[in-house]
C-alpha positions as CSV (number, residue, x, y, z in Angstrom):
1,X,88.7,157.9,-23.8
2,X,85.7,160.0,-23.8
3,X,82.6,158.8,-24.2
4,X,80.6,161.4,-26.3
5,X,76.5,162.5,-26.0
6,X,75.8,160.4,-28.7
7,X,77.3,157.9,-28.1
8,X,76.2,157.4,-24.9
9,X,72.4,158.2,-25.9
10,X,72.1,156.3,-29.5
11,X,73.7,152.9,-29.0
12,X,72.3,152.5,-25.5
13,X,68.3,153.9,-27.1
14,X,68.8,151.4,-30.2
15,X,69.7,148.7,-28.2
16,X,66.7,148.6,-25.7
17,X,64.5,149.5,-28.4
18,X,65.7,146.4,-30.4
19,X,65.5,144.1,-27.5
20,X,62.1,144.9,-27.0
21,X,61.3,144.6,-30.8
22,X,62.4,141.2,-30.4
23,X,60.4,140.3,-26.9
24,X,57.4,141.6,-28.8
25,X,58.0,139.7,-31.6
26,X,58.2,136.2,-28.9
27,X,54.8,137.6,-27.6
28,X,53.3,137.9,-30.9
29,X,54.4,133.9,-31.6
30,X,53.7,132.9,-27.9
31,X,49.8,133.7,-28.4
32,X,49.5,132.5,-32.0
33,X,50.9,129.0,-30.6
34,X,48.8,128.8,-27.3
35,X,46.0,130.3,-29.4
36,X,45.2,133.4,-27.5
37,X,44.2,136.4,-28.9
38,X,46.9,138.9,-28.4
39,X,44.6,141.2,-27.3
40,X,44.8,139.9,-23.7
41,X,48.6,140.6,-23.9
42,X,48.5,144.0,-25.8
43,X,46.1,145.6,-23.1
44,X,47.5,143.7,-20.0
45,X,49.1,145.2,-16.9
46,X,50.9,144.1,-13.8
47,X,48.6,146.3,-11.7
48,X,45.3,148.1,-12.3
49,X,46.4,151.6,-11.9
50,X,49.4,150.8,-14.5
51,X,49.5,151.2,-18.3
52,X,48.9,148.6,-20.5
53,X,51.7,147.2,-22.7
54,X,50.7,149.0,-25.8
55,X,51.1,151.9,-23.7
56,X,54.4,150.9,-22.1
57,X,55.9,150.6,-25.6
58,X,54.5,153.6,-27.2
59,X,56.2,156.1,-23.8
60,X,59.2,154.1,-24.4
61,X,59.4,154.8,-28.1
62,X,58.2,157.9,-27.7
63,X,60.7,159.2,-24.3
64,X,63.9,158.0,-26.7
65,X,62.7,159.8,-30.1
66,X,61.8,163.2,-27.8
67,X,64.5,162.9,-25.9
68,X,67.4,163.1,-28.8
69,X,65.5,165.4,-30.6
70,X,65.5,168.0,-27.4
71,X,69.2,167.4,-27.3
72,X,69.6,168.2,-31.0
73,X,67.3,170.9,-30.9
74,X,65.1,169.6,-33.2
75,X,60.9,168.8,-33.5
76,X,60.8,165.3,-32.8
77,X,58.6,163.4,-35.3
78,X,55.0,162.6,-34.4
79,X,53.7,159.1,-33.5
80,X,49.9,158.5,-33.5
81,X,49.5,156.3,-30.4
82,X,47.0,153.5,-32.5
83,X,48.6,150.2,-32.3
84,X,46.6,147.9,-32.2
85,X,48.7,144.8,-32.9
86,X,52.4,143.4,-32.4
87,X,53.1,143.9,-36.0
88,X,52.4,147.4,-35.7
89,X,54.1,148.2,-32.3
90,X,57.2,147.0,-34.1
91,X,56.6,148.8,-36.9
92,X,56.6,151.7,-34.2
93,X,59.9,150.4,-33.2
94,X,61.5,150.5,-36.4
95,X,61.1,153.7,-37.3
96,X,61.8,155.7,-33.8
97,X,65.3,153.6,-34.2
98,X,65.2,155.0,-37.8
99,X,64.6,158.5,-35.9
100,X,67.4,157.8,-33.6
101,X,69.7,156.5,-36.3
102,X,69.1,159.6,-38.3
103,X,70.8,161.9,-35.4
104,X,74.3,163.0,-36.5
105,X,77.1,163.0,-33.9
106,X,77.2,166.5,-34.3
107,X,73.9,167.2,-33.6
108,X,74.0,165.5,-30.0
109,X,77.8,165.7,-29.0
110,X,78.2,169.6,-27.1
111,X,75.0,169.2,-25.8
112,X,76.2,168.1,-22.4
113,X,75.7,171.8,-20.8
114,X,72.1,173.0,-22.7
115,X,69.7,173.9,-20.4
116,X,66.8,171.5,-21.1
117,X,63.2,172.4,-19.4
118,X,60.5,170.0,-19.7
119,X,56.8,170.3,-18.1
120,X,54.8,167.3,-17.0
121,X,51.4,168.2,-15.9
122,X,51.6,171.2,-13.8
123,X,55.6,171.0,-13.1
124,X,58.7,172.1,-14.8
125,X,61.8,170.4,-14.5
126,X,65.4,171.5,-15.7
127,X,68.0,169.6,-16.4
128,X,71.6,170.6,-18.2
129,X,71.6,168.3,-21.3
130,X,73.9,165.4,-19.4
131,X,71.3,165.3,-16.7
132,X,68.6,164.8,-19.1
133,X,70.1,162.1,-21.0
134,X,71.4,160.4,-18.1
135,X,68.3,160.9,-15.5
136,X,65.4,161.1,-17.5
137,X,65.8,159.9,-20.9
138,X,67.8,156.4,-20.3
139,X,65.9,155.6,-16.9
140,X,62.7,156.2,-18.5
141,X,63.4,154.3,-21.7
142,X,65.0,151.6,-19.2
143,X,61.7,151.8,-17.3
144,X,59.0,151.2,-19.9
145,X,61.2,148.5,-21.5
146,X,61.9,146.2,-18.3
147,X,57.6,146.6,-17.5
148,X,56.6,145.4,-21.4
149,X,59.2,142.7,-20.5
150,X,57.5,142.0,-17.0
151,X,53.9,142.3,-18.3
152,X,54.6,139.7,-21.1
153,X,57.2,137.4,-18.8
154,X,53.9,137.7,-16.0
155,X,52.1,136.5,-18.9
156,X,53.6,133.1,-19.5
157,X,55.8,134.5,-22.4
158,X,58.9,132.5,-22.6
159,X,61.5,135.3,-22.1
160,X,64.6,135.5,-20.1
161,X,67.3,138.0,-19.4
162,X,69.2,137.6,-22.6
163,X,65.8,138.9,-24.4
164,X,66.1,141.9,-22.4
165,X,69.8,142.2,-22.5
166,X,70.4,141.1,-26.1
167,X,73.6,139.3,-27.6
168,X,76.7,140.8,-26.2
């Protein structure tokens, strides 16, 4: 059997991205029962020179949405970055999965040999559209995901490797 672009980008993306909907969503009842303000967790890091969680949710969100569209070919959607809240980093969730969701097989499946170029800051890199998906998209997404986890867990968040992994 093969396993197909989208198939290998989509399920994977929606998955993470609903874990971490659901770690936020602990987060969000963790302070409102201890009675801090979630501010403390939204703008906390595990090291001074790193983002913040707010941040490490909004690359995350924003690497998987970016990332299909370039494979599709398409203009990814626009995101302000203004959270401000759990509720509405969620909301951010739900609709980049909506995003994802909405990419037809079609539109990702052949995609495996497109040249993709991407610049960050002063460098271009290039990738065929395999390499992409499998050395910058997924790691990245994995990335950001696995630090909002660690910031929160850091935090005194009750979390555990089935809120990361999900439900089999």
């Amino acid at each position: 059997m093969t396993l197909s672009m989208h198939g290998a980008a989509v399920p994977p993306l929606a998955r993470s991205l609903n874990n971490l909907s659901g770690i936020l969503a602990k987060a969000a009842a963790h302070a409102e029962a201890r009675g801090i303000d979630p501010a403390v967790l939204l703008q906390a890091r595990l090291y001074p020179d790193m983002f913040p969680l707010v941040r490490q949710v909004q690359i995350a969100t924003d690497i998987a949405r970016r990332g299909l569209a370039r494979l599709a070919g398409v203009e990814s959607t626009a995101m302000d970055d203004n959270e401000a809240s759990f509720e509405e980093l969620i909301g951010r969730i739900k609709a980049t999965l909506a995003s994802l969701e909405g990419f037809l097989p079609e539109q990702i499946d052949g995609s495996e040999t497109k040249p993709i170029e991407l610049t960050i800051r002063s460098e271009t890199l290039h990738f065929s559209g395999q390499s992409f998906l499998l050395f910058f998209v997924l790691p990245n997404v994995y990335f950001h995901v696995t630090t909002a986890y660690d910031i929160l867990r850091h935090n005194g968040v009750e979390l555990g490797k089935r809120d990361f992994l999900g439900e089999p």
